[in-house]
C-alpha positions as CSV (number, residue, x, y, z in Angstrom):
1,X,-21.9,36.8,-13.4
2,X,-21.6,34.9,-10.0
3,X,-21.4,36.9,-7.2
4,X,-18.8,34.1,-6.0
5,X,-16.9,31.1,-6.9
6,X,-20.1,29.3,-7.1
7,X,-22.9,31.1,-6.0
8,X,-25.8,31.4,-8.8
9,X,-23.5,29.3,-11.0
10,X,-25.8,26.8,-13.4
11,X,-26.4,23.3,-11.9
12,X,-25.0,22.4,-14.8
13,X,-21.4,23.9,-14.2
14,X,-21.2,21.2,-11.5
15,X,-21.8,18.4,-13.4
16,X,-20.2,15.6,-15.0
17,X,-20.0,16.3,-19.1
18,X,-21.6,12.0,-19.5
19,X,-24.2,13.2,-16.9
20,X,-27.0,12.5,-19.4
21,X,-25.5,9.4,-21.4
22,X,-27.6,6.3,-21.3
23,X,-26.8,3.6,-18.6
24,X,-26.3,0.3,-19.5
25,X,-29.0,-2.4,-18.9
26,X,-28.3,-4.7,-15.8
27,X,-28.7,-7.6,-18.1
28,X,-25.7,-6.7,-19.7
29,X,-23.1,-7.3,-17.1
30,X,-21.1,-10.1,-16.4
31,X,-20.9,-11.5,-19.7
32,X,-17.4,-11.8,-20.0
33,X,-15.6,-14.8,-17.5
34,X,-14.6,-13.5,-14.4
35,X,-11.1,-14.1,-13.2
36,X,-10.4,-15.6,-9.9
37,X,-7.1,-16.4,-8.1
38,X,-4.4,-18.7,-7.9
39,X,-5.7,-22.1,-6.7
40,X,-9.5,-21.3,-6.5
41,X,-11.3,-24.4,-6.8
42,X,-14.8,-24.4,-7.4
43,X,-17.4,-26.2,-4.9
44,X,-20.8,-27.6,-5.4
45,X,-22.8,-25.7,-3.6
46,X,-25.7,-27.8,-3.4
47,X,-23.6,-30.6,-1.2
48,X,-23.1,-30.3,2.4
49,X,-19.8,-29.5,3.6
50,X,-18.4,-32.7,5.1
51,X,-17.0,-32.3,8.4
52,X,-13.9,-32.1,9.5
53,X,-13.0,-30.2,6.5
54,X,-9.9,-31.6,5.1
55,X,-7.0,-28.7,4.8
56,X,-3.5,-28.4,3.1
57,X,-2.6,-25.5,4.5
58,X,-0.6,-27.3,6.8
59,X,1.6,-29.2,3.7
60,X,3.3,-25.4,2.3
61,X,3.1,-23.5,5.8
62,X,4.8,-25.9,7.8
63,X,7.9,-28.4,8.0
64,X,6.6,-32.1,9.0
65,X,9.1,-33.9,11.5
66,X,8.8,-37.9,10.2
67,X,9.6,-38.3,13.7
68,X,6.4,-37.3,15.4
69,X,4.0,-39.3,12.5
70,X,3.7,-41.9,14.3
71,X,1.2,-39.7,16.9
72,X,-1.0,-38.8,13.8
73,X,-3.6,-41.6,12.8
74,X,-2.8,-44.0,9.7
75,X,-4.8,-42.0,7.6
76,X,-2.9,-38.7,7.9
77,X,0.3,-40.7,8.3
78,X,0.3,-41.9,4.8
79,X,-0.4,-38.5,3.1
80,X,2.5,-36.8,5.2
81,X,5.1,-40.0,3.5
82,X,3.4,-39.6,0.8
83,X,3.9,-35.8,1.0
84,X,7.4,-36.0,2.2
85,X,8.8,-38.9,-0.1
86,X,7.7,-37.6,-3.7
87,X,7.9,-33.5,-3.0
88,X,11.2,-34.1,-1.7
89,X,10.6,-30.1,-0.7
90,X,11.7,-30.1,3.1
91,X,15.1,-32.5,2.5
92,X,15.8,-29.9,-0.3
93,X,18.4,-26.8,1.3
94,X,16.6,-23.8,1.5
95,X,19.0,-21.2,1.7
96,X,19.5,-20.5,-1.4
97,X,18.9,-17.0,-3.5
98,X,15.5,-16.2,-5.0
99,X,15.3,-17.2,-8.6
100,X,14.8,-13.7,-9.9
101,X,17.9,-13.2,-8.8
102,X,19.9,-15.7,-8.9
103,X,21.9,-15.5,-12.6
104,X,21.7,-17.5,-15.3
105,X,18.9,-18.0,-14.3
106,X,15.2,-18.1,-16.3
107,X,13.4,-15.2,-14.4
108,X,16.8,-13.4,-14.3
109,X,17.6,-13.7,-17.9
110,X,13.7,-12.9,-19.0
111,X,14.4,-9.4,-16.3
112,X,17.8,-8.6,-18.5
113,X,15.7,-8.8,-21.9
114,X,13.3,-6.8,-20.6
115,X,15.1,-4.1,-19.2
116,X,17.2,-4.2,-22.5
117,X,14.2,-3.7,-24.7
118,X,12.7,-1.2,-22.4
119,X,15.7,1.3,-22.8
120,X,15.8,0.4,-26.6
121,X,12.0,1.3,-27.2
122,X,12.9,4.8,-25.4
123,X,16.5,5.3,-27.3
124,X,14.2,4.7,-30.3
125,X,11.4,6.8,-29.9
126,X,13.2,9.9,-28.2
127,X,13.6,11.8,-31.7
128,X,9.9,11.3,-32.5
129,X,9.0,13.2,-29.2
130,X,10.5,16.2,-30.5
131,X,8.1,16.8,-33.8
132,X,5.2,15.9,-32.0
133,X,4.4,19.0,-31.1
134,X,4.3,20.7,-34.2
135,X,2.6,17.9,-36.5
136,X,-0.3,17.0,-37.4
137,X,-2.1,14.7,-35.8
138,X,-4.4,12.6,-38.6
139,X,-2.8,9.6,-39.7
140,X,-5.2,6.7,-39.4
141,X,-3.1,3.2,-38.4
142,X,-5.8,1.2,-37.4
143,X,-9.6,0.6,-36.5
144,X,-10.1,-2.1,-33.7
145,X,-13.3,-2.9,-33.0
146,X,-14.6,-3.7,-29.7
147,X,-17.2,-5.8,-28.8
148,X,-18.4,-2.8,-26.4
149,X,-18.4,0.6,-26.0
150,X,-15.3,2.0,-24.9
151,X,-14.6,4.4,-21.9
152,X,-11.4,4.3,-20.4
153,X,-8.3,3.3,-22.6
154,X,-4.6,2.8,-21.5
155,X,-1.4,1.8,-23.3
156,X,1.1,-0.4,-22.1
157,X,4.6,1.8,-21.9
158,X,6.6,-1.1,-23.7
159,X,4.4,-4.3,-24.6
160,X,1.6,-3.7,-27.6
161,X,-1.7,-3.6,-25.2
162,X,-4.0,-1.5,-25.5
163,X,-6.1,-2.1,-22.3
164,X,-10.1,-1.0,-22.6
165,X,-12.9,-0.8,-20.2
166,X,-16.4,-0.2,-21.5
167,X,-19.4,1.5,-19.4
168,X,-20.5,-2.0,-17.7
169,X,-17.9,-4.2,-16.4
170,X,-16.1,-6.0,-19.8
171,X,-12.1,-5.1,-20.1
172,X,-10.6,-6.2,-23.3
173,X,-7.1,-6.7,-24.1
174,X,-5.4,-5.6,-27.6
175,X,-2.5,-5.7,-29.3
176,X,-2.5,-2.5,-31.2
177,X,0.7,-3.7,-33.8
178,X,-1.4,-7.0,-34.7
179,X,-5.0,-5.1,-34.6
180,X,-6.0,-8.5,-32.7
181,X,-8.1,-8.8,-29.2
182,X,-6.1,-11.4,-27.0
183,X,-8.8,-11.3,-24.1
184,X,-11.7,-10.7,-22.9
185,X,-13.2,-10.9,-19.0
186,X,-15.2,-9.0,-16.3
187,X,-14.0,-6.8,-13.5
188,X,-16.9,-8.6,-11.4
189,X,-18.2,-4.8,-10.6
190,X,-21.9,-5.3,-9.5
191,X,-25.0,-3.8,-11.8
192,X,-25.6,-0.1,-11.6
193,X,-21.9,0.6,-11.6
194,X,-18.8,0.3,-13.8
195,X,-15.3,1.0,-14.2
196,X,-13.9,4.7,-13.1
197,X,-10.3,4.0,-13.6
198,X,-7.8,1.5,-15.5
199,X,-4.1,1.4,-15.2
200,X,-0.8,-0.4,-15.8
201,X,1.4,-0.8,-12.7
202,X,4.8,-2.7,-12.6
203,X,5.2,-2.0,-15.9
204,X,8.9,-2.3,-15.8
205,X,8.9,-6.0,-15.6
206,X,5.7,-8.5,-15.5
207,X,3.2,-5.4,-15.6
208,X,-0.1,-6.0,-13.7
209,X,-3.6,-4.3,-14.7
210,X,-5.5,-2.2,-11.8
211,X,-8.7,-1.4,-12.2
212,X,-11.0,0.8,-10.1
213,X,-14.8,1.0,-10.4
214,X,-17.7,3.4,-9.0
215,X,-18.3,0.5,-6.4
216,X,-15.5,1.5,-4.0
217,X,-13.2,-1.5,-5.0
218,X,-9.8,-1.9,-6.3
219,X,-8.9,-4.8,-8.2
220,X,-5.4,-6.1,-9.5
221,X,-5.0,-8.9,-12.0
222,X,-2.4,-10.9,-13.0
223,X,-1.5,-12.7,-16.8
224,X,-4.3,-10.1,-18.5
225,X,-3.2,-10.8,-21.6
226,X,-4.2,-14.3,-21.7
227,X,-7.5,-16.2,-22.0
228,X,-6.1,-19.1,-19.7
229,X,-4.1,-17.5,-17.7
230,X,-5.3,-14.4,-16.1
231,X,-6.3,-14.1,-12.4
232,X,-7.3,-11.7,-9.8
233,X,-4.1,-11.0,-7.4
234,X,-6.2,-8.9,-5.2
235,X,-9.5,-7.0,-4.0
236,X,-9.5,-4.4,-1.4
237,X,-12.3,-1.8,-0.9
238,X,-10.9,1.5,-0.9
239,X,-13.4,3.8,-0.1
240,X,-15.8,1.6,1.6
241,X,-18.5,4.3,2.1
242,X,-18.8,4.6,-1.8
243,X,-22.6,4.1,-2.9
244,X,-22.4,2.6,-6.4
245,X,-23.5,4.8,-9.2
246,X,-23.0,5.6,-13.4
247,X,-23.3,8.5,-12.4
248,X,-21.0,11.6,-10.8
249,X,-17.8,10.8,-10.4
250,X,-17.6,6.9,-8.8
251,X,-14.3,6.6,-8.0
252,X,-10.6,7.8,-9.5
253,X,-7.5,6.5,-7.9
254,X,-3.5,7.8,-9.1
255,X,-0.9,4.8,-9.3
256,X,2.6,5.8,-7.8
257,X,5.3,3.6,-9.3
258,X,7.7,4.9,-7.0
259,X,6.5,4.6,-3.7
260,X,3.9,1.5,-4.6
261,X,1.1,3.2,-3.8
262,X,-2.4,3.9,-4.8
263,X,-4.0,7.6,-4.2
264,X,-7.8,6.8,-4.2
265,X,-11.1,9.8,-3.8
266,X,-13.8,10.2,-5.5
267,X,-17.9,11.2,-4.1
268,X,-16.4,11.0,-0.7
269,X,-15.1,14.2,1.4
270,X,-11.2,12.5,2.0
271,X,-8.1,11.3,-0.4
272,X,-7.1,8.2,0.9
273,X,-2.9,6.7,0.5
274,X,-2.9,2.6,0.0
275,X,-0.6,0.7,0.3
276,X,-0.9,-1.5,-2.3
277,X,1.7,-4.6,-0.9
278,X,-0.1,-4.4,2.3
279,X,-3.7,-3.7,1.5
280,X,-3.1,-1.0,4.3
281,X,-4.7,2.6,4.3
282,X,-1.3,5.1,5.3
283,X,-2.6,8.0,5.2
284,X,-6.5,9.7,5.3
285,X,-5.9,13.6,3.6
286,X,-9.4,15.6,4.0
287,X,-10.3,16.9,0.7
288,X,-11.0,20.3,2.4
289,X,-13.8,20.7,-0.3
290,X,-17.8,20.2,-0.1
291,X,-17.3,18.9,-3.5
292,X,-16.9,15.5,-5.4
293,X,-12.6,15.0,-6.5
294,X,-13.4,14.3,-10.3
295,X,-9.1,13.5,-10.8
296,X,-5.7,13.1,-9.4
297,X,-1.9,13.3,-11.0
298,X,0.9,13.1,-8.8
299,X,4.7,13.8,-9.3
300,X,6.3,10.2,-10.2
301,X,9.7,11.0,-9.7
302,X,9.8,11.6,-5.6
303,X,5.8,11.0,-5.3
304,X,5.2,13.5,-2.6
305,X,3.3,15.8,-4.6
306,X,-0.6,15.0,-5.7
307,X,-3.2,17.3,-7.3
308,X,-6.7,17.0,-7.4
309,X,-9.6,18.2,-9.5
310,X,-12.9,19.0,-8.4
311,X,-16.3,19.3,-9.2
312,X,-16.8,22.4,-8.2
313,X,-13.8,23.8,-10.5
314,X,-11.2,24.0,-7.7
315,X,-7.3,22.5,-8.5
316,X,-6.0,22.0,-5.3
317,X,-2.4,20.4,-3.8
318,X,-1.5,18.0,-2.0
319,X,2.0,17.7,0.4
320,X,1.9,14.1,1.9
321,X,5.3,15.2,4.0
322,X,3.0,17.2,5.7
323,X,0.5,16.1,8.6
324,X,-3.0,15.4,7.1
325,X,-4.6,18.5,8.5
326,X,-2.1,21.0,6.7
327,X,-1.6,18.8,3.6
328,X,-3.2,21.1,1.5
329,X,-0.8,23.7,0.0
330,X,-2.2,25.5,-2.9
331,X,-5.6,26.1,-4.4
332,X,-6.5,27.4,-7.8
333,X,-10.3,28.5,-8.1
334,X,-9.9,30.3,-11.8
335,X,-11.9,27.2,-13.8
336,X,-15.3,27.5,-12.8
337,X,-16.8,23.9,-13.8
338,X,-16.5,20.7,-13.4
339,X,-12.6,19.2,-14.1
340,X,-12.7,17.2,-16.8
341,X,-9.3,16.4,-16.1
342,X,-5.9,17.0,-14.4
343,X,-2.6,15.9,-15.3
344,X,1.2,15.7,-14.5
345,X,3.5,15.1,-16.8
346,X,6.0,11.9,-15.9
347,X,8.8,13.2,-18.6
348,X,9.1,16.5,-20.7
349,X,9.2,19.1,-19.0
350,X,6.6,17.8,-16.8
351,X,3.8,20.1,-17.1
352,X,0.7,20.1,-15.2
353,X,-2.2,20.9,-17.3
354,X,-5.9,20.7,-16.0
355,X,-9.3,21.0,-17.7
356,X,-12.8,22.0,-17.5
357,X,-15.9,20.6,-19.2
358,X,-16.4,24.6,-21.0
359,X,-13.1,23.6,-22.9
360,X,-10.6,25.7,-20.8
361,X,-7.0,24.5,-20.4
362,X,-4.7,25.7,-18.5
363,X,-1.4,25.0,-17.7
364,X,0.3,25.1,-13.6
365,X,3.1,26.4,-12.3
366,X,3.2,24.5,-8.6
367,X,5.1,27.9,-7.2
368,X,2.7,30.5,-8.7
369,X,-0.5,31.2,-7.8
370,X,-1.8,32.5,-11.3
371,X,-1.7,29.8,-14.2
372,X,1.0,29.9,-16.9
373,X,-1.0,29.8,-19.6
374,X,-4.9,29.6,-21.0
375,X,-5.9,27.9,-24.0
376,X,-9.6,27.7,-25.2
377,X,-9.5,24.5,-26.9
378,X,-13.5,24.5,-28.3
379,X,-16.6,26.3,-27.4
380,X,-18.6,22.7,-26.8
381,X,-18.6,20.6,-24.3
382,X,-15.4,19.2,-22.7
383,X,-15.5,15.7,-22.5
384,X,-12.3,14.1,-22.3
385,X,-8.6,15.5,-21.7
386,X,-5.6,13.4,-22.7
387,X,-2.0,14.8,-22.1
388,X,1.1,12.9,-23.5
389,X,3.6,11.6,-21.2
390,X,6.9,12.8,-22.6
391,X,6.2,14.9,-25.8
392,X,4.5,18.8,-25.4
393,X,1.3,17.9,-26.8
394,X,-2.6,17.1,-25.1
395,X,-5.5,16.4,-26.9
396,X,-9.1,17.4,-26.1
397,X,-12.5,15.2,-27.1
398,X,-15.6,17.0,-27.3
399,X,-19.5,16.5,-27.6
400,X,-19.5,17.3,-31.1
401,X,-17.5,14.4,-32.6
402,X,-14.2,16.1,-32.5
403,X,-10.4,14.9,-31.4
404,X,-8.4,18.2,-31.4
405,X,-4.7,18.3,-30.7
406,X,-2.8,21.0,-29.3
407,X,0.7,21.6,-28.8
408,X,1.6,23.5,-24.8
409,X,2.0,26.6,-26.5
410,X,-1.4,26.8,-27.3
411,X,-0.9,25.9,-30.7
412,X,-3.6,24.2,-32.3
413,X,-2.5,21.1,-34.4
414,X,-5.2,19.0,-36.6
415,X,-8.4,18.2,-36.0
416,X,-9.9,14.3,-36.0
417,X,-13.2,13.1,-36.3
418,X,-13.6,9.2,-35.6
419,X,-14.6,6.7,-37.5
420,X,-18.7,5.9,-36.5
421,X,-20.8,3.1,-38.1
422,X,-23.2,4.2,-40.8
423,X,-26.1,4.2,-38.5
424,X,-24.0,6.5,-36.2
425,X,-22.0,8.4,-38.4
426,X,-23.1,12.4,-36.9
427,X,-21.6,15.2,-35.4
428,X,-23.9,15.2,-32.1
429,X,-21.5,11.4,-30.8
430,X,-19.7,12.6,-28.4
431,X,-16.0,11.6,-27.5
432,X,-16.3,9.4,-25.1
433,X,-12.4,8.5,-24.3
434,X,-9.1,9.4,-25.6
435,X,-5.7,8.5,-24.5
436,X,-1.9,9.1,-25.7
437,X,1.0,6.2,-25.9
438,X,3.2,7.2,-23.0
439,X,6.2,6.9,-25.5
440,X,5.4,6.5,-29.3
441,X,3.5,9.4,-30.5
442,X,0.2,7.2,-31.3
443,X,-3.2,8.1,-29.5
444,X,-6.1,6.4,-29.6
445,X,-10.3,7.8,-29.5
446,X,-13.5,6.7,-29.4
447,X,-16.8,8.0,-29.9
448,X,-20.5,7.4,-28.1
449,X,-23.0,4.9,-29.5
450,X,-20.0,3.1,-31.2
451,X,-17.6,0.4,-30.8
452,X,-14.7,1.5,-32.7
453,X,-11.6,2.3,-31.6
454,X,-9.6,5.3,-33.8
455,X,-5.1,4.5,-33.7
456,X,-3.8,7.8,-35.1
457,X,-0.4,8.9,-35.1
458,X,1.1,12.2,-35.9
């Protein structure tokens, strides 16, 4: 046994359960098309830029007097008439309510549906919430298969997406009702990394998909649902003194609906607060820990409250109410590996449960300094942790081909093994991601050395 926390501890311990996986090829990035933003045109590069450059900037940013056109060459003179006579956009008023909220109208009636069909989906799917926890978890609905292998997975609260990022760069959109891929494009990541992180945001109304990748960057995308459509909103570098890697842990980021915010670590020694309107870094929290943050969760409801998994084993919390310095609250040092995973629950009764790669779970009480509960949940390696939003159940993925659900007693539940190609069909593919519907009591798996992605519902 260790004399402490971590002395004479395995290297192992420390590591990150995909440490060994194989890394995708350089060759294979960037195969997808890569989004870019509202109005990019595309220029030749091979022809000189012809000076002076010709702008329009000026015709949306600022209100042309017909007065003063006469001091402006012919030239210029005509595309300001021109510019004036046929927009018609400066004699229009302009005090006038935004169209969102303005009603009758189309954005406002499109909001009303929404909201109505939101707060139906939840009426509906309230009594299924309640036998989730003591069913079994085996029914097969579907087999998508991806074009990749899959990694990180997250459902859409209310639309039918099923979001997927594979180990490279490639996200892919599905509808999980129809069992039919409506898009396909790159994250733009660079070679030698890929994507940490992939999450829903806004997802209330027109939801937008973030995405966050072992490169240090944050990305936000717009219309990800369709072909046509879709388009980078923004790119910010969030931790700017991230090296790119497959390996460790890259980068993990918490979205705060509340509060619009992003919580963003990783391999660096601080937890940084974005602001996600403003690009702008609020707040830098030390990490108080020589160790790599491996997850975050935060409390959704007021959003003050963030917990962090380490490398090391460590669970520590976060107050952002308080200066950085004295942030950090409460730390839990009984896992002694590396956290596979740590999570706070948005609904139920909002447990916080947090995993290590040895398969220990336990379960957090923010106001005690022992855990509530623990629950062995397999004696192989730990390699994903999923915990449903709203019902009492979590789900654990191992290195021996396994799905195993569990309700937060400690129950165990069923046991699924996913589907695996012929040529891959063997208990040494590891799980390689899981994830629950935040509502409907439907989760989702995939194994290593496989495209296919398991729908199973209880």
């Amino acid at each position: 046994m260790p004399v402490t926390p971590r002395g004479r501890a395995p290297p192992e311990w420390t590591r990150p359960p995909e440490v060994n996986d194989e890394v995708a090829p350089a060759a294979a990035y960037h195969q997808a098309p890569i989004p870019t933003s509202r109005g990019f045109q595309p220029r030749d590069p091979s022809l000189a830029p012809v000076i002076p450059l010709m702008s329009r900037f000026l015709d949306w940013s600022t209100e042309v007097i017909p007065g003063v056109l006469h001091l402006i060459s012919k030239k210029y003179t005509d595309m300001y008439e021109h510019f004036l006579t046929h927009r018609q956009y400066f004699r229009e008023p302009q005090m006038k309510p935004n169209e969102p909220d303005e009603p009758g109208s189309a954005d406002y009636n499109e909001r009303l549906w929404r909201r109505s069909r939101n707060e139906k989906i939840i009426t509906e799917t309230q009594p299924l919430k309640g036998k989730a926890g003591s069913s079994r978890w085996d029914n097969s609905l579907a087999l998508l298969t991806n074009t990749s292998q899959p990694l990180k997975m997250c459902f859409h609260q209310f639309e039918d997406h099923l979001a997927v990022a594979d180990d490279r760069d490639t996200i892919a959109i599905w509808d999980w009702q129809r069992h039919k891929r409506l898009n396909r494009f790159s994250n733009g990541n660079p070679p030698g990394s890929r994507i940490n992180e992939i999450r829903y945001i806004n997802e209330d109304d027109q939801a937008l998909l973030m995405t966050g990748s072992s490169d240090g960057v944050l990305k936000v995308f717009r219309n990800y649902e369709s072909p046509k459509g879709v388009e980078i909103v923004t790119a910010f570098r969030a931790l700017p003194e991230l090296i790119p890697s497959n390996r460790n842990a890259g980068l993990v980021f918490d979205w705060q609906q509340g509060q619009g915010k992003a919580l963003v670590a990783g391999d660096v020694k601080v937890i940084r607060v974005w602001n996600a309107a403003t690009e702008v870094c609020t707040n830098d929290i030390p990490a108080r820990s020589g160790s790599c943050i491996t997850s975050l969760t935060s409390d959704q409801v007021a959003g003050n409250i963030f917990v962090a998994g380490f490398g090391d084993g460590a669970v520590r919390v976060f107050d952002q109410r308080l200066k950085p310095t004295t942030s950090m609250v409460k730390v839990w040092r009984e896992h002694k590996q590396w956290i596979t995973n740590v999570h706070m629950q948005r609904g139920g009764l909002r447990e916080l449960v947090s995993g290590s790669r040895n398969g220990e779970i336990r379960l957090w009480d923010l106001r005690m300094d022992d855990p509530i509960s623990t629950i062995y949940a397999t004696k192989d390696t730990l390699r994903t942790l999923s915990v449903h939003e709203h019902a009492p159940v979590f789900m654990v993925g191992t290195n021996r081909h396994e799905v195993k659900t569990f309700n937060m007693d400690g129950t165990y539940l069923s046991t699924f093994e996913p589907y695996s190609s012929f040529l891959h069909h063997n208990r040494s593919s590891p799980i390689a991601s899981t994830a629950f519907h935040p509502h409907r009591t439907i989760l989702a798996c995939a194994a290593l050395h496989d495209n296919h992605i398991n729908l199973v519902s209880c």
